[in-house]
FIDREN-846523 format. One record per residue (C-alpha): residue number from 1; x, y, z negated. Coordinates in nm, 2 decimals, padded with zeros to 4 digits. Each point is the difference from the previous one (the first is absolute). Last residue first. Example, Ala and Ser with C-alpha at 12.3 -4.5 7.8 and 13.67 -1.06 7.14 Angstrom:
<rec num="2" px="01.37" py="-00.11" pz="-00.71"/>
<rec num="1" px="-00.14" py="-00.34" pz="-00.07"/>
This chain:
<rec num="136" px="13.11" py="17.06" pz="-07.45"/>
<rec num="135" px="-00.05" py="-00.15" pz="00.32"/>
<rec num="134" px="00.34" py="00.09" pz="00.23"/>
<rec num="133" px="-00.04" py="00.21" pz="00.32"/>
<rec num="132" px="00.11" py="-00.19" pz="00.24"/>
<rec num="131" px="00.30" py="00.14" pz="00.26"/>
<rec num="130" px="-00.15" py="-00.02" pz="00.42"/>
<rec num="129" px="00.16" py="-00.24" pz="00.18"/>
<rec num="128" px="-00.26" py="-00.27" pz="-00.03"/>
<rec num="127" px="-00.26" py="00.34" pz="00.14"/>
<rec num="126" px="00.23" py="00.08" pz="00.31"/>
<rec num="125" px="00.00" py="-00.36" pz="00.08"/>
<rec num="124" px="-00.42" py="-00.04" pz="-00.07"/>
<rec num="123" px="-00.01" py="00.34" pz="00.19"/>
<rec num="122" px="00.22" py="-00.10" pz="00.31"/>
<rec num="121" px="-00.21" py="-00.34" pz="00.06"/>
<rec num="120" px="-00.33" py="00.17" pz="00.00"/>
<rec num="119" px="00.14" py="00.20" pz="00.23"/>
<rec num="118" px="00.17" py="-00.31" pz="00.22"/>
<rec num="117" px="-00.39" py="-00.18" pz="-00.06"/>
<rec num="116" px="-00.15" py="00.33" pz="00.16"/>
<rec num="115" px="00.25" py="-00.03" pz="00.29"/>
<rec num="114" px="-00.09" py="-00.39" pz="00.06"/>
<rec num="113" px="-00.38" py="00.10" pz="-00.02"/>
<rec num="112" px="00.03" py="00.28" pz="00.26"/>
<rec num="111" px="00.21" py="-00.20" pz="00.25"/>
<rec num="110" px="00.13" py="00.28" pz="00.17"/>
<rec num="109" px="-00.06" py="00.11" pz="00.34"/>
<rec num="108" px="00.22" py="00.11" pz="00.28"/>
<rec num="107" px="-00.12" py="00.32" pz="00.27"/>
<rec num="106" px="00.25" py="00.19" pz="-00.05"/>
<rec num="105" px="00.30" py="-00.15" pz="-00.21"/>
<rec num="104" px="00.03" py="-00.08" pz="-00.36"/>
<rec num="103" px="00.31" py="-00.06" pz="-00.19"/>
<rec num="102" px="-00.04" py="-00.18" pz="-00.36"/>
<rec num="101" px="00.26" py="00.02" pz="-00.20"/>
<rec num="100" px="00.20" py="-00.12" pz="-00.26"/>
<rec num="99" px="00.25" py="00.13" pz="-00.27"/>
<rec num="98" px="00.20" py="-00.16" pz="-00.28"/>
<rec num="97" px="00.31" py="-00.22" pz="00.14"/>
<rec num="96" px="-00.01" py="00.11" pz="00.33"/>
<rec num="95" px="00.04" py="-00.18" pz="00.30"/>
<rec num="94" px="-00.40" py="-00.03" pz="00.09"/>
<rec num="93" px="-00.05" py="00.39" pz="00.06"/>
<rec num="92" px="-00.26" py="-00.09" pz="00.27"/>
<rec num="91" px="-00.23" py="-00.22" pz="00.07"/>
<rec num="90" px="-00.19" py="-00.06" pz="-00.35"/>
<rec num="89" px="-00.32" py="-00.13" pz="00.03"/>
<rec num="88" px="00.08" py="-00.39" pz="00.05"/>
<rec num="87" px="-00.37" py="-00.15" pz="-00.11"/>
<rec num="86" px="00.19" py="-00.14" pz="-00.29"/>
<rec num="85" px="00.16" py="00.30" pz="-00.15"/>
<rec num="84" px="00.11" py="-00.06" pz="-00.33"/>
<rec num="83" px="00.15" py="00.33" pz="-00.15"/>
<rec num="82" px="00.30" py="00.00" pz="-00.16"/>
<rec num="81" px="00.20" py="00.15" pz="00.31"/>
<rec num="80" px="-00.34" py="00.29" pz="00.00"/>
<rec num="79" px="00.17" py="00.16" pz="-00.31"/>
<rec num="78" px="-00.07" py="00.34" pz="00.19"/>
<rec num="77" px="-00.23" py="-00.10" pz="00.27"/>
<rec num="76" px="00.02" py="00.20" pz="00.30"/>
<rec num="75" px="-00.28" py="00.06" pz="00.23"/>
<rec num="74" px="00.10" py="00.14" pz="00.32"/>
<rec num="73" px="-00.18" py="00.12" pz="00.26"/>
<rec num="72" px="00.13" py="-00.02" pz="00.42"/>
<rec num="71" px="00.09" py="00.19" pz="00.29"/>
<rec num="70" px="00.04" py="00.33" pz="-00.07"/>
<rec num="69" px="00.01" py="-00.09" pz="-00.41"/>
<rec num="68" px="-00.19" py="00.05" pz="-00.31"/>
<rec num="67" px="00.14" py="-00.13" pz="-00.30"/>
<rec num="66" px="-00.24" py="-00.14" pz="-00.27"/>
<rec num="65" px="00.15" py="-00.07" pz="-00.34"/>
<rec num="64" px="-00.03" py="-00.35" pz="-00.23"/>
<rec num="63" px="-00.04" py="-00.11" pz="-00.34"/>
<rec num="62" px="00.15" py="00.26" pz="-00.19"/>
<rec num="61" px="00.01" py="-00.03" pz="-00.37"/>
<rec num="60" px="-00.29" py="-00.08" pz="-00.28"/>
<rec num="59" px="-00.24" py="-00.02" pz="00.30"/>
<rec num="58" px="00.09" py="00.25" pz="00.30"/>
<rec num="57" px="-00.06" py="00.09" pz="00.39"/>
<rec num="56" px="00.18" py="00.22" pz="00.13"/>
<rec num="55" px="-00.03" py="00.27" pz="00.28"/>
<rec num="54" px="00.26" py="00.14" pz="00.20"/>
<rec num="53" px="-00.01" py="00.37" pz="00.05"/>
<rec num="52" px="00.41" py="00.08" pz="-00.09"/>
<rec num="51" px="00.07" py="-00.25" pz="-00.22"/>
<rec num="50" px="-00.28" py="-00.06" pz="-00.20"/>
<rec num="49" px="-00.39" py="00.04" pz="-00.02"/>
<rec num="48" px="-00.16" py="-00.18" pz="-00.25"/>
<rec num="47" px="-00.33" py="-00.23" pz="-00.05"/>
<rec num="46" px="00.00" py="-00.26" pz="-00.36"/>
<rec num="45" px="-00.19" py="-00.30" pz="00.06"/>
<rec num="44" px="-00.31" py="-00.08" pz="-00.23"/>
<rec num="43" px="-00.18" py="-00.15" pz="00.24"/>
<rec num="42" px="00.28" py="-00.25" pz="00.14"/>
<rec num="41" px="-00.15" py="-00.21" pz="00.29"/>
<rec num="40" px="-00.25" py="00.23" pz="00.10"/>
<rec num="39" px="00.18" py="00.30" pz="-00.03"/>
<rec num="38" px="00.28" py="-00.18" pz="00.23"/>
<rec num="37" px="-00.21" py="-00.08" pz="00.22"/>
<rec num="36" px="-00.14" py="00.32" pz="00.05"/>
<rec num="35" px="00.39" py="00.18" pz="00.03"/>
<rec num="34" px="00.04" py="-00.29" pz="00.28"/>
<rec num="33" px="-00.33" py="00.18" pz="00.21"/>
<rec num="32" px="00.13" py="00.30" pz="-00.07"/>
<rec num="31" px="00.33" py="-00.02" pz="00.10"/>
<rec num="30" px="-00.09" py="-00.20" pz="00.32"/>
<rec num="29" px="-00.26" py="00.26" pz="00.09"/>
<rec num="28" px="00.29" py="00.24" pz="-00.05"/>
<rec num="27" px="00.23" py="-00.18" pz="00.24"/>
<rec num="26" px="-00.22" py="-00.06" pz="00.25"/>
<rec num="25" px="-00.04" py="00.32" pz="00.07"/>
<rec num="24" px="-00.10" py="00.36" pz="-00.17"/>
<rec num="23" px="00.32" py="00.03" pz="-00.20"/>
<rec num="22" px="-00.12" py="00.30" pz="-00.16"/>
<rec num="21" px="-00.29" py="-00.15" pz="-00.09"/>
<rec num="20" px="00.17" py="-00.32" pz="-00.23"/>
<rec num="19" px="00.22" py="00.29" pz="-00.13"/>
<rec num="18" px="-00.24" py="00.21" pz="-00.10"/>
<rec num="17" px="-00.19" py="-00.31" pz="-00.19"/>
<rec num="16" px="00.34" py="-00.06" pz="-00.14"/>
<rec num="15" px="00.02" py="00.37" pz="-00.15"/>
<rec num="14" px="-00.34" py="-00.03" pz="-00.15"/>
<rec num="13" px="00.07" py="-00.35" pz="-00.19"/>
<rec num="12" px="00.33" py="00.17" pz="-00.13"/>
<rec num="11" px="-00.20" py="00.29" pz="-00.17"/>
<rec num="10" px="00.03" py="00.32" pz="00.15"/>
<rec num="9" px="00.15" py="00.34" pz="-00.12"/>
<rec num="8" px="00.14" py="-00.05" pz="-00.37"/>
<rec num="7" px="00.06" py="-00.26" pz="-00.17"/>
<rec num="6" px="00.35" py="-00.08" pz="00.13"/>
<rec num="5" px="00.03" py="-00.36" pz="00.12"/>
<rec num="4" px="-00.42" py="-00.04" pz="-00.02"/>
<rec num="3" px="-00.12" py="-00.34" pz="-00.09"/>
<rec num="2" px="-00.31" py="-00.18" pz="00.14"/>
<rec num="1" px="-00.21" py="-00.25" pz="-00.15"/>
């Protein structure tokens, strides 16, 4: 799914891919290859640009943004404090009350199965958050 912030020009899945080849390192093929994940992990998530060119990833709320750096990518989970996080993702942001992040650097990996379990993680919150509708 992808969602455009003003319908008109390109959708937000065509202004990430520019932005994955804009970047033309490490960072983009990190970007992509953490914006597949995430697909597979959540098939139904939501694809936005925010923020000045930062893409977001979304499921009944945000679930988390990718920041491009010089030296590093972020990954920042929106309500990623309630998030269990066995495999010990999150290295960065940890003071906060709400926020958490993940900080890449060139040339690091990520442990693909722990990262789809912290998206499937993020839905099921945003989902238990998300107002019933009553049967009738």
């Amino acid at each position: 799914m992808t969602h455009t912030d003003t319908g008109d020009g390109p959708s937000a899945a065509e202004q990430i891919d520019r932005k994955i080849a804009e970047l033309g390192d490490w960072r983009g093929e990190t970007l992509a290859a953490l914006r597949a994940l995430i697909k597979v992990a959540d098939p139904e998530v939501v694809e936005a640009m925010k923020w000045m060119g930062t893409p977001v990833w979304e499921h009944d709320g945000i679930l988390c943004t990718g920041e491009t750096y010089k030296a590093k990518m972020k990954l920042t989970f929106a309500k990623g404090a309630a998030l269990p996080d066995p495999a010990g993702l999150f290295n960065a942001s940890l003071d906060g009350n709400v926020r958490r992040a993940i900080d890449i650097a060139e040339g690091e990996q990520i442990d693909a199965k722990a990262f789809k379990a912290l998206i499937a993680a993020a839905v099921a919150l945003n989902q238990s958050a998300k107002p019933r509708k009553r049967a009738q």
